[in-house]
C-alpha positions as CSV (number, residue, x, y, z in Angstrom):
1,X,139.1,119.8,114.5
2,X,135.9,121.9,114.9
3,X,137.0,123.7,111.9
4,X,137.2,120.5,109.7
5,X,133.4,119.4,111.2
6,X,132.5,123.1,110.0
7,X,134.0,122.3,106.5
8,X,132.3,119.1,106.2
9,X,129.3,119.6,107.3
10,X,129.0,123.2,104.3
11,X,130.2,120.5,102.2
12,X,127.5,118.2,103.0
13,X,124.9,120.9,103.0
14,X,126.1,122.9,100.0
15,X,127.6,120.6,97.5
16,X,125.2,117.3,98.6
17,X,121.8,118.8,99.4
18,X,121.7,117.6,103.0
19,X,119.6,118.9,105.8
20,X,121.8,119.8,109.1
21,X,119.8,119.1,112.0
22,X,122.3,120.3,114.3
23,X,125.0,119.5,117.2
24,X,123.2,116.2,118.6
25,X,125.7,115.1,121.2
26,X,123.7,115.8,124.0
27,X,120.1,114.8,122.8
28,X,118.4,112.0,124.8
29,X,118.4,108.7,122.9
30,X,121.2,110.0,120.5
31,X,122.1,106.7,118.3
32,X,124.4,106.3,115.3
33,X,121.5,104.9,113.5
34,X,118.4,106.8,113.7
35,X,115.4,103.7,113.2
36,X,112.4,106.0,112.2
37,X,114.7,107.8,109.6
38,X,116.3,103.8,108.9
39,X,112.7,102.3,108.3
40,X,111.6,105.1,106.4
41,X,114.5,105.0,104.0
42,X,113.8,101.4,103.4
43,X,110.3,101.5,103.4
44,X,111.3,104.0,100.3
45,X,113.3,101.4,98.7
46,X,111.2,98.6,99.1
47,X,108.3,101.0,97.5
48,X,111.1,101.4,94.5
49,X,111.8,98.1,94.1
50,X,108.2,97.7,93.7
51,X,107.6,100.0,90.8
52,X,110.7,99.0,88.9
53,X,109.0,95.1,88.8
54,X,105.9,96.9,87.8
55,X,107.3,98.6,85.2
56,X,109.1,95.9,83.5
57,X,106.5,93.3,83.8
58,X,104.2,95.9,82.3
59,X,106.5,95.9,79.1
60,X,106.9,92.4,78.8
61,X,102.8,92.3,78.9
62,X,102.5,95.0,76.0
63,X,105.3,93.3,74.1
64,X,107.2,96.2,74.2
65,X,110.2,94.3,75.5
66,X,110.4,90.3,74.6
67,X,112.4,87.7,76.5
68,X,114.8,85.9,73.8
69,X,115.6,82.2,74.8
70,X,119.2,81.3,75.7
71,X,120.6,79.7,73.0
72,X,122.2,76.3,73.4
73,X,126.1,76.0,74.4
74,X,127.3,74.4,71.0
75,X,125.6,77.1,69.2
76,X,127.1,80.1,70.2
């Protein structure tokens, strides 16, 4: 089992560009989910969410991109 942990974890860190922090079992306050590294990750989100809108209302004000209306059922 170790061995397979060992495997995973070079896979994680080689092929995937992850960061191994190391063996956390016996670290006070060891949780599943880690809520600084949680809010931070959604924070991060949130903050690309937030550029995406900007960056299409943008082109919709520079008429770069133009809304067509829908057209009506009978004449599609």
């Amino acid at each position: 089992e170790i061995h397979t942990q060992r495997r995973v974890i070079d896979f994680f860190h080689d092929a995937l560009g992850y960061e191994y922090l190391g063996n956390w079992k016996d670290r006070a306050g060891n949780a599943n989910v880690e809520t600084q590294h949680a809010a931070s990750l959604r924070e991060a989100r949130r903050e690309k969410v937030r550029q995406v809108k900007q960056g299409m209302m943008q082109a919709l004000l520079t008429g770069r991109v133009r809304l067509v209306e829908a057209q009506e059922e009978g004449n599609l």
